[in-house]
C-alpha positions in Angstrom: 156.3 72.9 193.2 158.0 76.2 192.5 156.4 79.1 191.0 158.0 79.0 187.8 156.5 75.0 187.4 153.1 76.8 188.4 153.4 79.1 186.2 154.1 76.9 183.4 151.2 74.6 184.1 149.1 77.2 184.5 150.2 78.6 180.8 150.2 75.1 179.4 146.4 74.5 180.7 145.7 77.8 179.4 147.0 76.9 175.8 145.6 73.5 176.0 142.2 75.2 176.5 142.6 77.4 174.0 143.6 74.6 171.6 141.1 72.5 172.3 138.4 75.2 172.3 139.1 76.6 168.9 139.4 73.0 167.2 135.5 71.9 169.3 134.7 74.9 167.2 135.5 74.5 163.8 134.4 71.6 162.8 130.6 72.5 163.9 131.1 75.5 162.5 132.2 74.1 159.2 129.1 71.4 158.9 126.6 74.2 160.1 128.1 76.7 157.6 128.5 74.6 154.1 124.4 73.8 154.5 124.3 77.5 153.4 126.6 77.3 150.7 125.4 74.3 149.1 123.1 76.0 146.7 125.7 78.3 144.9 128.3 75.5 145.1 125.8 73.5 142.7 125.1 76.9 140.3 129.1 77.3 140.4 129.6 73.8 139.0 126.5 72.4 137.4 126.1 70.0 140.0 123.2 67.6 140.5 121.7 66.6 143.6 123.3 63.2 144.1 126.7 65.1 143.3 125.7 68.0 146.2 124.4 65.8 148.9 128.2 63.9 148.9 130.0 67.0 149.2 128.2 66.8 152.4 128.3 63.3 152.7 131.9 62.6 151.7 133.2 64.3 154.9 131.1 62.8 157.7 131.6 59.5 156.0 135.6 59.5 156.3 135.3 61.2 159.6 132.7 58.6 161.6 135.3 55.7 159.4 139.2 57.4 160.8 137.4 58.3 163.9 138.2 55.4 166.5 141.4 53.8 164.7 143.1 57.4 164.9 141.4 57.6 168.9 143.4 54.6 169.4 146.6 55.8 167.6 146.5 59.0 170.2 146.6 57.0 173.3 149.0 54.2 172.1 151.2 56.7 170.8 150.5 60.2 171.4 147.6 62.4 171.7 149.5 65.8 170.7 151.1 63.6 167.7 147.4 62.8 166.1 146.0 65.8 167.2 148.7 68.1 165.2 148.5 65.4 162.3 145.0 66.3 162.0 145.0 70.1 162.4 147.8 70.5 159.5 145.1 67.7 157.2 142.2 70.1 158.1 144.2 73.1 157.6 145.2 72.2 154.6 142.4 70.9 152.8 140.2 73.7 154.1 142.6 76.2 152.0 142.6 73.8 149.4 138.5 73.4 149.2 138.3 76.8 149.0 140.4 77.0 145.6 138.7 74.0 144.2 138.2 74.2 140.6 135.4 71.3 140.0 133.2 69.3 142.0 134.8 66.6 141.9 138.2 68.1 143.1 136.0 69.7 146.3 134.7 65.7 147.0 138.2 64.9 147.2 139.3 67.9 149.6 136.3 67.0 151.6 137.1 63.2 151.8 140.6 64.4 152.9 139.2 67.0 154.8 137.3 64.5 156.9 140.1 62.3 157.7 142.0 65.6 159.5 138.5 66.3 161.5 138.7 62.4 162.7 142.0 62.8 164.0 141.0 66.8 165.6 137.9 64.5 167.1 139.3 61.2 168.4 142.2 63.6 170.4 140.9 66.9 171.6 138.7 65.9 174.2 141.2 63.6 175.6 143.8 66.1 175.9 142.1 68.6 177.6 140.7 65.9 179.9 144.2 64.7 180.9 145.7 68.6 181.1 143.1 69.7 183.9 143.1 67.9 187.6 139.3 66.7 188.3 138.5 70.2 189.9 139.0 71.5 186.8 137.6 69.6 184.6 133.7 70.7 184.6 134.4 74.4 184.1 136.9 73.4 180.7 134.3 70.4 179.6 131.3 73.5 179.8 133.2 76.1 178.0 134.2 73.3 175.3 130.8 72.1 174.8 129.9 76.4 174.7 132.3 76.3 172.0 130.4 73.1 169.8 127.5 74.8 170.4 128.8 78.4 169.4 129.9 77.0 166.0 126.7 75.2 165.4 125.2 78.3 166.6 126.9 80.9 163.7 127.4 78.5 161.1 124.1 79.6 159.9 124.6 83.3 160.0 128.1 83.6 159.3 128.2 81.2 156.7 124.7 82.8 154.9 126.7 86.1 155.3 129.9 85.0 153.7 128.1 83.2 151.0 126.1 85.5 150.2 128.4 88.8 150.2 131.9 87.3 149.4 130.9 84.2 148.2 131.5 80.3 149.6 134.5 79.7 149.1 135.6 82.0 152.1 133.7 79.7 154.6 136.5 77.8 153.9 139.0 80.4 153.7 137.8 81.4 157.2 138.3 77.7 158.2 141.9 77.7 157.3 142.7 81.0 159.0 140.8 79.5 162.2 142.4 76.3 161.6 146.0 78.2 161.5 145.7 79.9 164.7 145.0 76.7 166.5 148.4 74.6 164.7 150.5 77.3 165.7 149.5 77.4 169.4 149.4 73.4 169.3 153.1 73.3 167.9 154.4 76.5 170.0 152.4 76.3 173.0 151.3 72.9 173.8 154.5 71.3 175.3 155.1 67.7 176.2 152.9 64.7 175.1 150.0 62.9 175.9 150.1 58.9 176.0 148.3 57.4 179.1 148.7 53.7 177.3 151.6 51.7 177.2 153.0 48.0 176.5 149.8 47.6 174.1 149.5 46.6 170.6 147.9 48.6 168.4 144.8 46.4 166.4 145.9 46.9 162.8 143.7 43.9 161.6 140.7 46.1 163.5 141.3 49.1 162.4 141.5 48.0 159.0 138.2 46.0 159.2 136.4 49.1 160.5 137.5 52.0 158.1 136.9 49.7 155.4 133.7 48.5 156.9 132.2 51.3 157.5 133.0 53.4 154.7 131.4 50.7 152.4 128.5 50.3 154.7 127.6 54.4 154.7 128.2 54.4 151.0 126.4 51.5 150.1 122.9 52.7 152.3 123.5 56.6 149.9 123.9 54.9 146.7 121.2 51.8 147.0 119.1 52.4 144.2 122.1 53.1 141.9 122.4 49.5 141.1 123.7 46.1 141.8 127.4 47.1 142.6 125.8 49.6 145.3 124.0 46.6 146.7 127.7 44.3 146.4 128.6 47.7 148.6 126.6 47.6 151.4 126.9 43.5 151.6 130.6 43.9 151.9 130.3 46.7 154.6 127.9 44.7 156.3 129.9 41.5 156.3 133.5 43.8 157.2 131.4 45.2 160.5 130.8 41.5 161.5 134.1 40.6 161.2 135.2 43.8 162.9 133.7 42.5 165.7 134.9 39.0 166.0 138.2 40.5 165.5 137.1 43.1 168.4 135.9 40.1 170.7 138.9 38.2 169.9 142.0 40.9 170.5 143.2 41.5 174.1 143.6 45.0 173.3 140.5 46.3 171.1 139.6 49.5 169.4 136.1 49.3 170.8 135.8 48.0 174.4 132.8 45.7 173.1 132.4 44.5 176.5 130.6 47.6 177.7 127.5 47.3 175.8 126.6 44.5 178.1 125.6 47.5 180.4 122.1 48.1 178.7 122.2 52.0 180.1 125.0 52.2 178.0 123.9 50.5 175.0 120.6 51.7 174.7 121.3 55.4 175.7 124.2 55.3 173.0 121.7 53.7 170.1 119.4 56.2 171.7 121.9 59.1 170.7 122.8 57.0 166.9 119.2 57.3 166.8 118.8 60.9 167.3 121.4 62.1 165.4 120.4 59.8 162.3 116.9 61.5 162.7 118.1 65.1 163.2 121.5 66.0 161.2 120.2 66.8 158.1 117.7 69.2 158.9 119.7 72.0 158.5 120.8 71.0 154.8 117.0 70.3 154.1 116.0 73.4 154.9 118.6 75.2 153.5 117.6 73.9 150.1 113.8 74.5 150.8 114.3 78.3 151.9 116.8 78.9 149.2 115.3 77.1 146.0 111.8 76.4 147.0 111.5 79.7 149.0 113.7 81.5 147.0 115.2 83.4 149.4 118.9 84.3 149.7 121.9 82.8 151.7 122.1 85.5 154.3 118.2 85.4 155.4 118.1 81.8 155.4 121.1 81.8 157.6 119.2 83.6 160.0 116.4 81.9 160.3 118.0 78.3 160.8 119.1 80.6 163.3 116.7 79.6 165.5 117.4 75.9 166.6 120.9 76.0 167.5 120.5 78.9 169.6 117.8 76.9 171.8 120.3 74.3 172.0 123.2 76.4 173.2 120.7 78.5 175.5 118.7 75.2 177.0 121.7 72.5 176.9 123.3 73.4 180.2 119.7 73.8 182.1 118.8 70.1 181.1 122.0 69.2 182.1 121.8 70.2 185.2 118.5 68.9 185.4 119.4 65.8 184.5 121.4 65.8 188.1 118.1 65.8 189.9 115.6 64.0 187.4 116.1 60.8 185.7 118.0 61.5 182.6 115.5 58.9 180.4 112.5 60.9 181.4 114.1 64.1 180.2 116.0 62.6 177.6 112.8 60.6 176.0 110.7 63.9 176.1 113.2 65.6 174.5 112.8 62.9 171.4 109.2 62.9 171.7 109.1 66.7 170.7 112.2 66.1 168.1 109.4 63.7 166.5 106.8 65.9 166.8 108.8 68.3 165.0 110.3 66.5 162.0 106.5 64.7 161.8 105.5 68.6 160.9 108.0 69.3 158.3 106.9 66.3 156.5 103.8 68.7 156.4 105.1 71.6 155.1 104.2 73.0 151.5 106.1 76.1 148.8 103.6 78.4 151.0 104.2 77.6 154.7 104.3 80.7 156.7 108.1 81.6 157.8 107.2 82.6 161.2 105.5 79.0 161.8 109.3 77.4 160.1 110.9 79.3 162.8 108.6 78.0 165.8 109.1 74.7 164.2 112.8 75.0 164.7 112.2 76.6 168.6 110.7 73.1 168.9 113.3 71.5 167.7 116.1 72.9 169.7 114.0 72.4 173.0 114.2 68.5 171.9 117.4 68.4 171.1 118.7 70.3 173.5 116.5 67.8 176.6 117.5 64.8 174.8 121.4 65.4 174.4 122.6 66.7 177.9 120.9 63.8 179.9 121.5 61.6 177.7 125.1 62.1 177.7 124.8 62.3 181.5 123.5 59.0 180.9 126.4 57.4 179.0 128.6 58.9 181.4 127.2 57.7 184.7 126.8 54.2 183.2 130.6 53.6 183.0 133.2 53.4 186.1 135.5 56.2 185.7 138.8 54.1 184.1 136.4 54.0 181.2 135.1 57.8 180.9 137.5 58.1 177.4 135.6 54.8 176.1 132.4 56.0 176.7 133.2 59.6 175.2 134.7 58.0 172.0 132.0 55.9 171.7 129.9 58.5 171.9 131.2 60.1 169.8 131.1 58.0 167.5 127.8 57.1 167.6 127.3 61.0 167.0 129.4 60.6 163.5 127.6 57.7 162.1 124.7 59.3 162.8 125.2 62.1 161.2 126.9 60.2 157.9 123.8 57.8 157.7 121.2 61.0 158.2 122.8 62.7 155.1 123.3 59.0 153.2 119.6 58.4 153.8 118.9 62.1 152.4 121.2 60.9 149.2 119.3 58.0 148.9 115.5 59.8 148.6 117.3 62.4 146.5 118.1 59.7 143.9 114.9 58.1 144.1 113.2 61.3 142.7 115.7 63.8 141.3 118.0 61.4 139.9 120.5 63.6 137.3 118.9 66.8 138.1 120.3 69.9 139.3 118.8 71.7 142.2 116.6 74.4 140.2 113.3 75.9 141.1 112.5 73.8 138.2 112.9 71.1 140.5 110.8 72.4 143.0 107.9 69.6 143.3 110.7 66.9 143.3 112.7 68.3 145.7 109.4 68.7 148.3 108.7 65.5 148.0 112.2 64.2 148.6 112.2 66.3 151.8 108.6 65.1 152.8 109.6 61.6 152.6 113.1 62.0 154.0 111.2 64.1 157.5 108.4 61.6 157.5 111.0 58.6 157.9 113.2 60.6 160.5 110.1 61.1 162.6 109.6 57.5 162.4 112.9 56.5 163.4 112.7 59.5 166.3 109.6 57.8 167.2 111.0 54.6 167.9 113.8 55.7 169.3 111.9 56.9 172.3 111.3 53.1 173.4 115.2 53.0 173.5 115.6 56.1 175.4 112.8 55.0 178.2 114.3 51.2 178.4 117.8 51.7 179.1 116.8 51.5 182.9 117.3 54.0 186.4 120.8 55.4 186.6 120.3 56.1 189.6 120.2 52.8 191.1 122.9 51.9 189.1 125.0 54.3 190.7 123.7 53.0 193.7 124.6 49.8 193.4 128.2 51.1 192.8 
């Protein structure tokens, strides 16, 4: 290889990085950040609480629904192709969510918005995965998962500081600035394409079944007590999944390698993560709304102190990590959802008059659990799979991650309408809204709960290394 050609792939692995880094970024960043913003968003436009929980809602719903039929897309037809697709979507619609003139208008954006994060997320990862040789590959994979956490870690203050002093609109604005940077490097940078799959059909009928599926399933779980057509909903999505699957089982060349979750470590430690996730996500909005309403404390402070949990994440992740090298990734990874439980079981606790100090060890606690469980557990995942399946297992993973997230903030939807119904989020509300949040940490302390039987069944992958 001459030095020119070195010199080139040096640049192009340097771009790719870049790339890949800023995009693992934003959309953290972005579901971190709009928890703050949520409260003037619903002053700005008279919105109720059904209406502000989908503004939330809408774009992990079309995300965890586009994710693996655009995955699929990128390595049947080009990674860079889907990956550009989806920054220009994000881009765009982050500009355009920020000039939103009604709620309704921002639930479109933010439908929209979602579909361009699916195609960011089913991509990235693979790209910088195929740019960098195996020797390589640790370093880049840390400093991207630095970069998830980062954005997780200053949603919080950046967005409570933007809301509060410019307003929320330019959490978006910064979005699409972000979001800019990383198109123009992707179309003037990144050279050369990305396509490791060839002479396979892409499953139309699948992805079809699934989008559909999915979207109806999520919806239908937010909106149950709205009605019989909410319950028609969720029996369709329900009845889409199933035939997802047939069609899955059935097609040589699937969107979902079903086959896989015959492994139990790899079933159980990605329910274990669906689990987890499900329990988890909406924290952050929760206590957004409890600090700001019921506390009444403003964006910027609030910010600050939901500070706390992603930090511990970000400081603690790589340590269990490693740890998970020398001690069975189920024993760390079930203690780290015994003290998620523990946790959310205390929140379900909390009253208009908790002290904040005890909020913010609360959330230490938190990010300790979260930050043992997720490491190992993706360790897990990872070590249950040969390595021809590594981008299988990620997507999957991913995608457990998504749903999780969609149906944590559709089960928050669906207490909100059992006890706020048409009412704006108002002090007024206060006692309503408490007892929404009780109900909605009490059940994701159950489900964490049970999710540690998961976590501890999914077997030694240890010996299952050894036996390979």
């Amino acid at each position: 290889m001459t030095a020119a050609n070195t010199d080139s792939t040096r640049d192009l692995k340097k771009y790719v990085l870049l790339a890949a880094t800023l995009a693992s970024f934003l959309t953290p960043f972005m579901g971190s950040a709009i928890n703050l913003a949520i409260p003037s968003i619903g002053r700005e436009f008279h919105l109720d609480a059904m209406m502000l929980n989908w503004i939330v809602t809408s774009y992990l719903l079309a995300s965890c629904a586009f994710l693996l039929p655009f995955g699929r897309a990128g390595d049947l037809y080009g990674r860079k192709k889907v990956f550009l697709a989806g920054i220009v979507v994000y881009t765009v619609f982050s500009l355009l969510s920020g000039l939103a003139t009604s709620g309704q208008a921002l639930l479109i954006f933010r439908v929209l918005h979602g579909i361009g994060g699916a195609m960011i997320f089913g991509t990235g990862m693979a790209i910088l995965t195929a740019a960098f040789p195996p020797q390589e590959r640790g370093k880049v994979l840390g400093i991207n998962v630095a970069a998830v956490y980062t954005g997780l870690s200053l949603g919080p203050v950046l967005g409570g500081f933007l809301t509060h002093n410019l307003g929320w609109r330019y959490i978006f604005f910064l979005n699409f600035i972000l979001g800019l940077i990383v198109l123009l490097v992707t179309l003037f940078k990144l050279k050369g394409e990305w396509r490791d799959v060839r002479g396979e059909k892409y499953d139309l009928a699948g992805a079809f079944l699934y989008t559909l599926g999915m979207a109806s399933f999520m919806y239908g779980i937010a909106s149950v007590n709205a009605g019989t057509l909410a319950h028609m909903i969720l029996a369709l999505g329900l009845l889409l999944m199933v035939m997802f699957v047939r069609q899955e089982l059935r097609f040589s060349f699937p969107l979902l390698n079903l086959s896989l979750f015959r492994n139990l470590i790899f079933a159980f430690s990605n329910l274990a993560a669906l689990i987890h996730y499900s329990a988890t996500f909406a924290v952050g909005y929760l206590l957004s709304l409890y600090l700001q309403v019921t506390r009444g404390l403003d964006a910027q402070v609030a910010g600050f102190i939901l500070l706390a949990q992603p930090v511990l994440m970000a400081l603690l992740s790589p340590l269990a990590g490693r740890l998970s090298d020398r001690v069975e990734p189920r024993v760390l990874a079930s203690l780290g959802m015994a003290l998620s439980a523990a946790g959310l079981f205390f929140f379900s606790l909390i009253t208009s008059t908790t002290p904040l100090w005890v909020i913010v060890g609360n959330l230490v606690l938190l990010g300790i659990g979260f930050a043992l469980f997720s490491s190992p557990n993706t360790n897990a995942v990872m070590s249950a799979v040969e390595k021809r399946y590594y981008g299988v297992a990620s997507a999957t993973l991913g995608t457990m991650r998504l749903v999780g997230q969609a149906l944590s903030m559709a089960l928050v939807t669906l207490f909100f309408g059992l006890y706020l119904k048409g009412r704006a989020i108002t002090p007024e509300a206060g006692t309503l809204l408490m007892k929404s949040m009780d109900l909605s940490f009490l059940l994701f302390a159950v489900l964490c709960a049970c999710g540690i039987y998961f976590s501890l069944a999914r077997g030694e992958v240890r010996a299952k290394q050894g036996e390979r």
